[in-house]
Backbone as CSV, one residue per row, in Angstrom:
resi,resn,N_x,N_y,N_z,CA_x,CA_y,CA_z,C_x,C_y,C_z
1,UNK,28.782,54.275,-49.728,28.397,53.146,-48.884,27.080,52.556,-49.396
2,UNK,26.936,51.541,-49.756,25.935,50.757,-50.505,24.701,50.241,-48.795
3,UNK,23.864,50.469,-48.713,22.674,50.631,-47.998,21.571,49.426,-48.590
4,UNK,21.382,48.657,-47.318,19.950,47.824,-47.616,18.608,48.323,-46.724
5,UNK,17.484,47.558,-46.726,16.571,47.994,-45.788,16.788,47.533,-44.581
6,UNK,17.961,46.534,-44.225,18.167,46.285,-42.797,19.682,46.810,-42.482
7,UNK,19.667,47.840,-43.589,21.055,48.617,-43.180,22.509,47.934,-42.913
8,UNK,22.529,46.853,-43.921,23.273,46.198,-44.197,24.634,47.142,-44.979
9,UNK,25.831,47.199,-44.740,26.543,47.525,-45.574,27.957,47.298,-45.988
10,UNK,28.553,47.210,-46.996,29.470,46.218,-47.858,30.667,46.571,-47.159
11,UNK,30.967,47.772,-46.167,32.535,48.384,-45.481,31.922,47.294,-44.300
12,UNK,30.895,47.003,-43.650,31.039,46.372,-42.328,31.015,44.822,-42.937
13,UNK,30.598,44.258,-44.529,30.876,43.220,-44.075,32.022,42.842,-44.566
14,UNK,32.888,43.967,-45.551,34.148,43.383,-45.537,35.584,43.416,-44.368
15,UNK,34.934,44.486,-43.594,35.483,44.641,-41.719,35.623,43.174,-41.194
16,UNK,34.661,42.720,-41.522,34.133,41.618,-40.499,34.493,40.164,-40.874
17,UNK,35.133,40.771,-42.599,35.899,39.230,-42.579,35.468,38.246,-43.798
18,UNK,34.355,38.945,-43.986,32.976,37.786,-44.890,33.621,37.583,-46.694
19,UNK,34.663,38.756,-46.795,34.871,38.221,-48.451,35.238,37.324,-48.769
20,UNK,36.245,36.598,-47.884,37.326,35.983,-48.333,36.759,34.277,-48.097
21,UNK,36.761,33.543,-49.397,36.498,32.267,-49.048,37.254,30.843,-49.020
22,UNK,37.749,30.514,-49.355,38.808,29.135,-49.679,39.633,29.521,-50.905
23,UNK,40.859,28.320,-50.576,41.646,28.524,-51.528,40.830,27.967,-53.465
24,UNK,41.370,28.715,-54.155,40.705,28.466,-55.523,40.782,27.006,-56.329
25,UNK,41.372,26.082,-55.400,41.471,24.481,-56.031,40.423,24.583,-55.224
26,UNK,39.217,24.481,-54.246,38.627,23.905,-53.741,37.139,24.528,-53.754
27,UNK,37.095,25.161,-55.007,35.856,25.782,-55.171,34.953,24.916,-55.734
28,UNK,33.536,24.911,-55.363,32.440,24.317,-55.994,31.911,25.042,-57.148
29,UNK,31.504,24.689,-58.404,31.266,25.389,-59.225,29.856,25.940,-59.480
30,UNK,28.869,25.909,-58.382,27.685,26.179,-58.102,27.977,27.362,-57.005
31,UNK,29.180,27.835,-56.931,29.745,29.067,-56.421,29.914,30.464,-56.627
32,UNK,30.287,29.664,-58.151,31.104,30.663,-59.154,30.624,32.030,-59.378
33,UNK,29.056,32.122,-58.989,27.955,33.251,-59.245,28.494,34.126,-58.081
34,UNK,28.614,33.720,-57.215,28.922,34.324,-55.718,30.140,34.881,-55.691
35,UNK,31.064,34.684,-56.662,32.553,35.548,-56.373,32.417,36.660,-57.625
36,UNK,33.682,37.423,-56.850,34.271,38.355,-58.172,35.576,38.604,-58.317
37,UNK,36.234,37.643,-57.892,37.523,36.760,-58.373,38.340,36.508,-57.156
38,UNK,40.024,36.597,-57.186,40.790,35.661,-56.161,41.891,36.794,-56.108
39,UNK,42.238,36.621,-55.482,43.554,37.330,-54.258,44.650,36.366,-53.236
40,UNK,46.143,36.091,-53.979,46.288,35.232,-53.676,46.147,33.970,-53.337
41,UNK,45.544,33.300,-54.058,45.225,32.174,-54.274,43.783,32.214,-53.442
42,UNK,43.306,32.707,-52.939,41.927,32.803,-52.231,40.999,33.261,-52.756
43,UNK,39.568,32.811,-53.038,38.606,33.402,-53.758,37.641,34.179,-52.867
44,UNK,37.334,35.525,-53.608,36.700,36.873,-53.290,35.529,36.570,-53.550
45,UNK,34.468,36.820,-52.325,32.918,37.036,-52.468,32.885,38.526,-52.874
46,UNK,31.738,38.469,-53.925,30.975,39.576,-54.461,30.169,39.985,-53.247
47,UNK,30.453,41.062,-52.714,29.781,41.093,-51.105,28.389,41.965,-51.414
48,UNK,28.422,42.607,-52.742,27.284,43.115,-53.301,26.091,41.882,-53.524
49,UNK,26.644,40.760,-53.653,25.865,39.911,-53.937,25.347,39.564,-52.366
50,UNK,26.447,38.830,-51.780,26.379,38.350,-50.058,25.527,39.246,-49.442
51,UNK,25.134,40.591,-49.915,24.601,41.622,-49.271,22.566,41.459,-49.490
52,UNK,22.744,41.569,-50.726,21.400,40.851,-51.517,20.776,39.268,-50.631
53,UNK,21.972,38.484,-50.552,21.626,37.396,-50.421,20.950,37.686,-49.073
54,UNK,21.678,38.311,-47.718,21.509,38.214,-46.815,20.076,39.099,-46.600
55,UNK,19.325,39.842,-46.975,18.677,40.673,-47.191,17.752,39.605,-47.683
56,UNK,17.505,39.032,-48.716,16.488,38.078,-48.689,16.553,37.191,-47.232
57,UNK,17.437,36.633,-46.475,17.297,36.017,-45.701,16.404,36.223,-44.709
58,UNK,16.690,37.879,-44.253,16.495,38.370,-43.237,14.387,38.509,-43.477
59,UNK,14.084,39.270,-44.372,13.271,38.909,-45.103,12.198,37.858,-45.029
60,UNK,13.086,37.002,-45.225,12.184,35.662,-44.523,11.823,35.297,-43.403
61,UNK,12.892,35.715,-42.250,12.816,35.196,-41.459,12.091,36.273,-40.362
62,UNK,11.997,37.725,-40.980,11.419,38.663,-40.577,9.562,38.237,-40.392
63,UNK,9.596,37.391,-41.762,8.266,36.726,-42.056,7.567,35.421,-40.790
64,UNK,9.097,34.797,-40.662,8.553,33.923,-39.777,8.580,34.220,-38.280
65,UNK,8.987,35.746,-37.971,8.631,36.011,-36.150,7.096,36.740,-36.435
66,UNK,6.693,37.280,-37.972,5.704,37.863,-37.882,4.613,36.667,-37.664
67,UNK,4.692,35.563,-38.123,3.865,34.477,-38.380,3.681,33.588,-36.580
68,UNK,4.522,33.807,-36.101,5.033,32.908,-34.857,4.726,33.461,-33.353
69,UNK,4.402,32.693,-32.590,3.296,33.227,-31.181,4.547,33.759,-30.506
70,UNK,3.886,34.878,-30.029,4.522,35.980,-29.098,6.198,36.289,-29.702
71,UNK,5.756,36.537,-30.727,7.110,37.132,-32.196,8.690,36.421,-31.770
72,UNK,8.341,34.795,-31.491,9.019,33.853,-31.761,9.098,33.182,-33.260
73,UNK,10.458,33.538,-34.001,10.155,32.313,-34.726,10.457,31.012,-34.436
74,UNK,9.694,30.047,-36.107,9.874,28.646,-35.770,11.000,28.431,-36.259
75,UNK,12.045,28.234,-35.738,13.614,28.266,-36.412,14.555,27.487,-35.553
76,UNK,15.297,26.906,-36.228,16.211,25.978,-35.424,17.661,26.311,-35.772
77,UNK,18.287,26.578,-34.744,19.810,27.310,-35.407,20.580,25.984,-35.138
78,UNK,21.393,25.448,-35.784,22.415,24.690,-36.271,23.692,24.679,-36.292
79,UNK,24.895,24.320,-35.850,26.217,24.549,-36.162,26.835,23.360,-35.496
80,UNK,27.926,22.337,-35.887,28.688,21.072,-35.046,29.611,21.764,-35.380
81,UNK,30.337,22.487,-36.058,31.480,23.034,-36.228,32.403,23.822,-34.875
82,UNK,32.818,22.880,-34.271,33.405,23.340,-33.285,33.804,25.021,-32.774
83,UNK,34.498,25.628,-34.128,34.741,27.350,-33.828,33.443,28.230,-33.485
84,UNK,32.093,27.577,-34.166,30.831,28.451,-34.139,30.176,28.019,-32.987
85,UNK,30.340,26.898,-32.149,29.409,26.001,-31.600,28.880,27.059,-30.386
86,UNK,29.859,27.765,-29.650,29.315,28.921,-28.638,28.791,29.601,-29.104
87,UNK,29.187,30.495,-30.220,28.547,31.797,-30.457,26.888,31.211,-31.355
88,UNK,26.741,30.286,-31.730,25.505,29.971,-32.117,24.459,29.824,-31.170
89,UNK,24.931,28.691,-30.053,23.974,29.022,-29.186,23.535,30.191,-28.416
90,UNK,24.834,30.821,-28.347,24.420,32.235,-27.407,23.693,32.698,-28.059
91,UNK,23.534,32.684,-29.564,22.316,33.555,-30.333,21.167,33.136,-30.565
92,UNK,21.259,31.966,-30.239,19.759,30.891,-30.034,18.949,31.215,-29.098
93,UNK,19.908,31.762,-27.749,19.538,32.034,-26.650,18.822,33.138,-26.427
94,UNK,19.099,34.000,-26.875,19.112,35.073,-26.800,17.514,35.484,-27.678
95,UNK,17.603,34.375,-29.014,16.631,34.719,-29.697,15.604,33.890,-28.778
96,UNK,15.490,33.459,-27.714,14.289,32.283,-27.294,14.201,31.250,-28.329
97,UNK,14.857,30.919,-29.018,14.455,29.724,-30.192,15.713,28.240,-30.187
98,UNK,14.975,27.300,-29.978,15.887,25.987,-30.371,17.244,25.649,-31.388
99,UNK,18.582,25.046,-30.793,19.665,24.801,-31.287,19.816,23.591,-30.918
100,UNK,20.909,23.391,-32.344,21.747,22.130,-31.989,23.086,22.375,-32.308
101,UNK,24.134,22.094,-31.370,25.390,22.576,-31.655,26.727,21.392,-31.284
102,UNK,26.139,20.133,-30.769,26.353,18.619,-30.722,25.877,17.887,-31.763
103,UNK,26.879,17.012,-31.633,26.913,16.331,-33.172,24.745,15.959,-33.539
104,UNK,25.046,16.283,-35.038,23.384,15.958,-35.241,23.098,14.848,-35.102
105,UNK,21.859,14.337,-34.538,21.338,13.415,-34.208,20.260,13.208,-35.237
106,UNK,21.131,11.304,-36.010,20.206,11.676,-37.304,18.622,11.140,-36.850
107,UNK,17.771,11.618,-37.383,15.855,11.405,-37.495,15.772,13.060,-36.260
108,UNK,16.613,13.827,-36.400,15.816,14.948,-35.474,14.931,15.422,-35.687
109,UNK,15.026,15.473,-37.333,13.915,15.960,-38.265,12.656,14.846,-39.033
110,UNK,13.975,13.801,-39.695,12.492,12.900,-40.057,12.101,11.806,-39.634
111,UNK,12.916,11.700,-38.321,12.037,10.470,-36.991,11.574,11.427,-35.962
112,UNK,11.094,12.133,-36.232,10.656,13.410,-34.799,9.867,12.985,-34.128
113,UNK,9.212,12.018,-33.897,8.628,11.547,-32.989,9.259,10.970,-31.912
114,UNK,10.273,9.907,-32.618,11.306,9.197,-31.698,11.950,10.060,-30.661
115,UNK,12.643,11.032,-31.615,13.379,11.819,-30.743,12.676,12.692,-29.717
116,UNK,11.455,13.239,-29.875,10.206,13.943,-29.206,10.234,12.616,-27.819
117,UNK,10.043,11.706,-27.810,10.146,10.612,-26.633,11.448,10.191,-26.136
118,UNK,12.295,10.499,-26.690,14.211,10.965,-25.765,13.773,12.093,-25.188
119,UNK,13.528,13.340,-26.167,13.312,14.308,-25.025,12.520,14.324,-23.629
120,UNK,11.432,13.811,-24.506,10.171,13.615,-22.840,11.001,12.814,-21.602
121,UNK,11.481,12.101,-21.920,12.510,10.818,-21.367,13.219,11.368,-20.216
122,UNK,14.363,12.302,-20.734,15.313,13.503,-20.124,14.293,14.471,-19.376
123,UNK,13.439,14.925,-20.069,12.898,16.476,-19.084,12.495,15.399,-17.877
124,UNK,11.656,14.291,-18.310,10.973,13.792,-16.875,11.701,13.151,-15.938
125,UNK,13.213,12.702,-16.382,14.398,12.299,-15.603,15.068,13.287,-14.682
126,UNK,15.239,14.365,-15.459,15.344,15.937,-14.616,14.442,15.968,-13.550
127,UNK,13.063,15.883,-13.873,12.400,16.499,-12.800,12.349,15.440,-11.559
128,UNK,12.607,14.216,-11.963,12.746,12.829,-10.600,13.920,13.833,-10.116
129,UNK,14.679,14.225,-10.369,15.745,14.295,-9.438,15.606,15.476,-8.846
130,UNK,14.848,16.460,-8.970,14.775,18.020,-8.822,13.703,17.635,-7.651
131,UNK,12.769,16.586,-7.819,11.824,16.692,-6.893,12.403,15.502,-5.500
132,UNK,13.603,14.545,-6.117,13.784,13.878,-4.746,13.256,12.443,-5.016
133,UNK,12.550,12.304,-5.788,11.859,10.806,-6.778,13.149,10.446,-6.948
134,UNK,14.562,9.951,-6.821,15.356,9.132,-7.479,16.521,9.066,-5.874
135,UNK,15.677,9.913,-5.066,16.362,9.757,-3.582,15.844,7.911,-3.303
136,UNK,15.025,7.264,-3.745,14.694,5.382,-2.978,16.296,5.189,-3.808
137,UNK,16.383,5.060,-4.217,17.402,4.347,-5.477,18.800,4.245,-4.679
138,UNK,19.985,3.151,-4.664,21.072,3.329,-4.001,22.107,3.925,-4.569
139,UNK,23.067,4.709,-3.934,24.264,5.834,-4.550,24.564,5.819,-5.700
140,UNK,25.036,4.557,-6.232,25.175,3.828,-6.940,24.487,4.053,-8.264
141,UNK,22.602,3.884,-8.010,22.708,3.959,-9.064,22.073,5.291,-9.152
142,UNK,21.922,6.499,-8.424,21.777,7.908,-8.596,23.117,8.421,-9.509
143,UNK,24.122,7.539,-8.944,25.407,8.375,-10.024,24.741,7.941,-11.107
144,UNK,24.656,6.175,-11.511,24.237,6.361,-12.912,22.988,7.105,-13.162
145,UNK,22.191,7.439,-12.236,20.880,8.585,-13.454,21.413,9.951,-13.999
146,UNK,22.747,10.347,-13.182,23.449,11.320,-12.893,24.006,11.491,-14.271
147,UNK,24.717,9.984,-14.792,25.689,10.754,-15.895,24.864,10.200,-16.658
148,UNK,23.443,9.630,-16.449,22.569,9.461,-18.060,21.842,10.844,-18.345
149,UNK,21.710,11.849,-17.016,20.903,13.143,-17.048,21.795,13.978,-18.234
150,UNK,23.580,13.488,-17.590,24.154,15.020,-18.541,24.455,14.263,-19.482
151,UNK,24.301,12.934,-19.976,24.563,12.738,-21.543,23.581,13.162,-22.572
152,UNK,22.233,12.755,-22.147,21.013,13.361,-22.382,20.994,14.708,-22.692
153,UNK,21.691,15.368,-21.617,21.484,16.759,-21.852,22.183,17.370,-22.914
154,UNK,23.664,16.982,-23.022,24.441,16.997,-24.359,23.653,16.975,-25.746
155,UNK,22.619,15.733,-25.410,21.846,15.663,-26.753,20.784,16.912,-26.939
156,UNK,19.965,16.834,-25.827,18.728,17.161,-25.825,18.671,18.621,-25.876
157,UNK,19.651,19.122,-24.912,19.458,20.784,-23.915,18.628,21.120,-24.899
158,UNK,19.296,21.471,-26.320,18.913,22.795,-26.951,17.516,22.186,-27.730
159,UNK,16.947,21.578,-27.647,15.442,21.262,-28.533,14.790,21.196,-27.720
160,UNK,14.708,20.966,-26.120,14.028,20.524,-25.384,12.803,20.839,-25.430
161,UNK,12.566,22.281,-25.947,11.275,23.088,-25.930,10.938,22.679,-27.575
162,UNK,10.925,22.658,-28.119,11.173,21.996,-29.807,9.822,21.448,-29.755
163,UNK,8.467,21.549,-29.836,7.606,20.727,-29.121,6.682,20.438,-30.733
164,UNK,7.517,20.283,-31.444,7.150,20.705,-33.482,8.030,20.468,-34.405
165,UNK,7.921,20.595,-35.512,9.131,20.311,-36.213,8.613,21.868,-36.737
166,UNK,10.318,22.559,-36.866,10.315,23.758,-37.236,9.979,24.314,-38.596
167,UNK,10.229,25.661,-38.769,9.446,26.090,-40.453,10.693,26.401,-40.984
168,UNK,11.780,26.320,-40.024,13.014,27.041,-40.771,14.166,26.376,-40.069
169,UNK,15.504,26.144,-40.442,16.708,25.990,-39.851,17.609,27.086,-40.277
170,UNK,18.699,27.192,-39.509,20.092,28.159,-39.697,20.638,27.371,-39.531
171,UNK,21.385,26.972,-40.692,22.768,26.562,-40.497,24.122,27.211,-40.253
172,UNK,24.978,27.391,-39.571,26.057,28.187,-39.568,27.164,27.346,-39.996
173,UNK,27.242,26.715,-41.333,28.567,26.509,-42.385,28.002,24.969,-42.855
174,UNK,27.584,25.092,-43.730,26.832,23.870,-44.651,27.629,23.015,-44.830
175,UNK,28.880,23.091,-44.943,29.615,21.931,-45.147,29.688,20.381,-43.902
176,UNK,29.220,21.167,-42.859,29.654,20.251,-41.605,28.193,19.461,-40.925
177,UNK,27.148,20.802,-41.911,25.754,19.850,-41.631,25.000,19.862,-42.171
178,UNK,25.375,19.271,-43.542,24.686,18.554,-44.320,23.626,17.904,-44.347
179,UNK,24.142,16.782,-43.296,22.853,16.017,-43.001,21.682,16.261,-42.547
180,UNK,21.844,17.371,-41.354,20.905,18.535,-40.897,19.826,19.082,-42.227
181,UNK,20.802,19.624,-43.123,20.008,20.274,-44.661,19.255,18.959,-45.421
182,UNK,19.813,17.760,-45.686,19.279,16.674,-45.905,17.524,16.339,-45.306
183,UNK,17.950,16.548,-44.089,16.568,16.076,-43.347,15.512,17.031,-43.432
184,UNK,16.092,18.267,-43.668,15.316,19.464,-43.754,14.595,19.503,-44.792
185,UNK,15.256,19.196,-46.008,15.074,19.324,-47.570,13.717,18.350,-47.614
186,UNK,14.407,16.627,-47.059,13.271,15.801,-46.750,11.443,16.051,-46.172
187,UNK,11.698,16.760,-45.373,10.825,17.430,-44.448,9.755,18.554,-44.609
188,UNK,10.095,19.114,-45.899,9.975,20.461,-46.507,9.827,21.897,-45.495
189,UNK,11.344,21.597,-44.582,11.555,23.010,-43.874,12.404,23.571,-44.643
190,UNK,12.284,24.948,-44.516,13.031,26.035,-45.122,14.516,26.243,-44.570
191,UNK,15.481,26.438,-45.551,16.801,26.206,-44.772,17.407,27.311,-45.608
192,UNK,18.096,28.285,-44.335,18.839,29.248,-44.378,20.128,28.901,-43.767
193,UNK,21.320,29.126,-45.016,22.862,28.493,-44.205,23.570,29.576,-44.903
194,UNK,24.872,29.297,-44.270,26.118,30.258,-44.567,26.613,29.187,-45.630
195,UNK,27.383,29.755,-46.788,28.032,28.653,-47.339,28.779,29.602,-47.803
196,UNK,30.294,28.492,-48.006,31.378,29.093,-48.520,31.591,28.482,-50.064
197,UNK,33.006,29.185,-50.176,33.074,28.464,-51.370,33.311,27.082,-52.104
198,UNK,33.494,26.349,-51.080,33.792,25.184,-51.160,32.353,24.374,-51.098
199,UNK,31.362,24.889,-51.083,30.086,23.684,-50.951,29.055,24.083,-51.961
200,UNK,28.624,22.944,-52.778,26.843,23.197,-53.333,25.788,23.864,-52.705
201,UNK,25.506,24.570,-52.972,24.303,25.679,-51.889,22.830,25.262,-52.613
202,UNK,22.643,24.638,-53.446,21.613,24.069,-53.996,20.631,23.967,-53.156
203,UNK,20.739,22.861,-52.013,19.872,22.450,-51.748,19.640,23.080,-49.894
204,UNK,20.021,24.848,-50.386,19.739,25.644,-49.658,18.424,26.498,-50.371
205,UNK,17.846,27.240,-49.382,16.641,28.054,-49.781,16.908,29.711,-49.664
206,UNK,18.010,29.475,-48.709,18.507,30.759,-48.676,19.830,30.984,-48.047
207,UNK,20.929,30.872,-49.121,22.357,30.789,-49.109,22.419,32.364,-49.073
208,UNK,23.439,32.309,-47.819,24.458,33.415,-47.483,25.690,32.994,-47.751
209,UNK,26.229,33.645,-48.925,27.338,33.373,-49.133,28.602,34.390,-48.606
210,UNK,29.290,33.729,-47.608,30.187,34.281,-46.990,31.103,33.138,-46.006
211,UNK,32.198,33.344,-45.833,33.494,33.268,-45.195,32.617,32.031,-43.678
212,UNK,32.898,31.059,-43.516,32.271,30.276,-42.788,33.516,29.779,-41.611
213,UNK,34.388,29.901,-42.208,35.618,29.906,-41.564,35.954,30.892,-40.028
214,UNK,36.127,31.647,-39.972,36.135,33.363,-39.587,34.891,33.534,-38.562
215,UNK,35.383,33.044,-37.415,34.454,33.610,-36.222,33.731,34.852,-36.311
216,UNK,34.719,36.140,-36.860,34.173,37.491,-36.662,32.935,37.480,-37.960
217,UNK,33.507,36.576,-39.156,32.319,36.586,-39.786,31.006,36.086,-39.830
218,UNK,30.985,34.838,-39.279,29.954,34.314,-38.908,29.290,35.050,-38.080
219,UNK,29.502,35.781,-36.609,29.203,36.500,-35.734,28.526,37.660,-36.558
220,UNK,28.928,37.837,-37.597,28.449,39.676,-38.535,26.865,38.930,-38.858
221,UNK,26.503,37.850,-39.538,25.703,37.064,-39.623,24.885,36.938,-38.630
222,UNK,25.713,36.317,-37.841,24.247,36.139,-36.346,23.720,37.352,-35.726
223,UNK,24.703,38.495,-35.867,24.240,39.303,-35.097,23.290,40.177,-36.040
224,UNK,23.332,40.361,-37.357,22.436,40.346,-38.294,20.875,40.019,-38.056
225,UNK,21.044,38.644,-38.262,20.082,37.964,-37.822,18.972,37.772,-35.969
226,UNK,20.207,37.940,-35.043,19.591,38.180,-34.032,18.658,39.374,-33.774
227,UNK,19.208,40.249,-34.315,18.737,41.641,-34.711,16.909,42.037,-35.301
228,UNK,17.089,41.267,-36.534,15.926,40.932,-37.330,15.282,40.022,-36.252
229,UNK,15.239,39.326,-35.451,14.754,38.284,-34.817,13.868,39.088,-33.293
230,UNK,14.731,40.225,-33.023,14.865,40.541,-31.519,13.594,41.787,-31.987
231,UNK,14.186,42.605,-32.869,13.550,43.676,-33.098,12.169,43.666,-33.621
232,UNK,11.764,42.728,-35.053,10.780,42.053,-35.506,9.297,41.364,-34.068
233,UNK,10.466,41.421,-33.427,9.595,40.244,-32.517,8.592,41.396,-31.670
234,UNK,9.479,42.212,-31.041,8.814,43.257,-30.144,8.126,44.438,-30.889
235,UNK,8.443,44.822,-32.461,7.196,45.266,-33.024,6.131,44.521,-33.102
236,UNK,6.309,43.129,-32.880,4.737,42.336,-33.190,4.010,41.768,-32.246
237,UNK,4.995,42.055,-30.695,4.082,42.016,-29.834,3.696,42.870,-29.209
238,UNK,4.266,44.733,-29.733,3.375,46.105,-29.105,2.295,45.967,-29.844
């Protein structure tokens, strides 16, 4: 059993789903490092590698709860991909740290100001109504503050606290948010994504290469990562 320092190992992540990546017409050739060949027409991650990779990740990001007040990191977890969109946030949640799991909203990153004044917009629309401030107004138009609160919220929920532009993103499957990595790249935040075989990981900083497809695999990932996040955090605030 092949052993890392976060006790990573190659039987749980091939359990979990992570070898197997796209069919072999649809490979990117900035991939090619990451496999160690195909199985029925499907191409095989080198999980010795995926193992390495993830291990630097963790690494980093071990770096950024050490760096970050009350062993929060600055990290923004990511996913529009409909199959991941729950289990990302639940791990967002869990970590105390900001998501987006609704379609990206482009300038989140390099109009952050703009969007910083949508948010203010929404929290202070919330609180008119929590306190009874939107009781003068007629039925009428309380429904409409009503369905501008939960469209808002669709956008906003998960950054709301976001009160910065972050030091890091997670992407959970690069192919679907791109643009997310785009703005990031722009921005000079650090971007940690899953990528399969089908995408350029280039203009990642720290590609996990594994199975993006595969709920159980992605999940081997987050819970990886939640881990490093949860544990890291409460050594650095005893």
């Amino acid at each position: 059993m092949v052993k890392n320092n976060f006790n990573l190992s190659i039987e749980e992540l091939e359990k979990a789903g992570c070898n197997f990546g796209h069919k072999v017409s649809k490979l990117h050739p900035k991939m090619k490092q990451y496999i160690s060949g195909a199985k029925n027409g499907v191409h095989v991650f080198d999980l010795e590698k995926t193992a390495k990779q993830l291990e630097k990740a963790l690494l980093f990001i071990s770096k950024l709860v050490a760096d970050g007040p009350e062993g929060r990191p600055s990290i923004v977890f990511v996913s529009t991909k409909i199959q991941l969109k729950g289990i990302i946030q639940k791990t967002a949640e869990a970590c105390q740290v900001s998501y987006v799991t609704e379609r990206w909203l482009g300038g989140t990153f390099t109009n952050f100001e703009t969007i910083q004044k949508r948010v203010s917009y929404f929290k202070d629309l919330e609180k008119k109504k929590e306190t009874g401030e939107l009781s003068k107004y007629t039925k009428k138009e309380r429904l409409e503050f009503d369905k501008e609160i939960e469209l808002l919220k669709v956008k906003f929920e998960g950054i709301r606290n976001m009160s910065k532009l972050p030091e890091a993103v997670f992407i959970g499957g690069l192919d679907k948010d791109m643009t997310c990595a785009k703005e990031a790249k722009k921005k000079g935040i650090k971007i940690i994504a899953i990528v399969d075989t089908n995408v350029n990981p280039d203009i990642v900083d720290y590609p996990i290469p594994v199975n993006d497809d595969a709920i159980s695999s992605v999940q081997y990932i987050l819970d990886q990562v939640k881990d490093c996040i949860i544990n890291y955090g409460k050594h650095r605030t005893n």
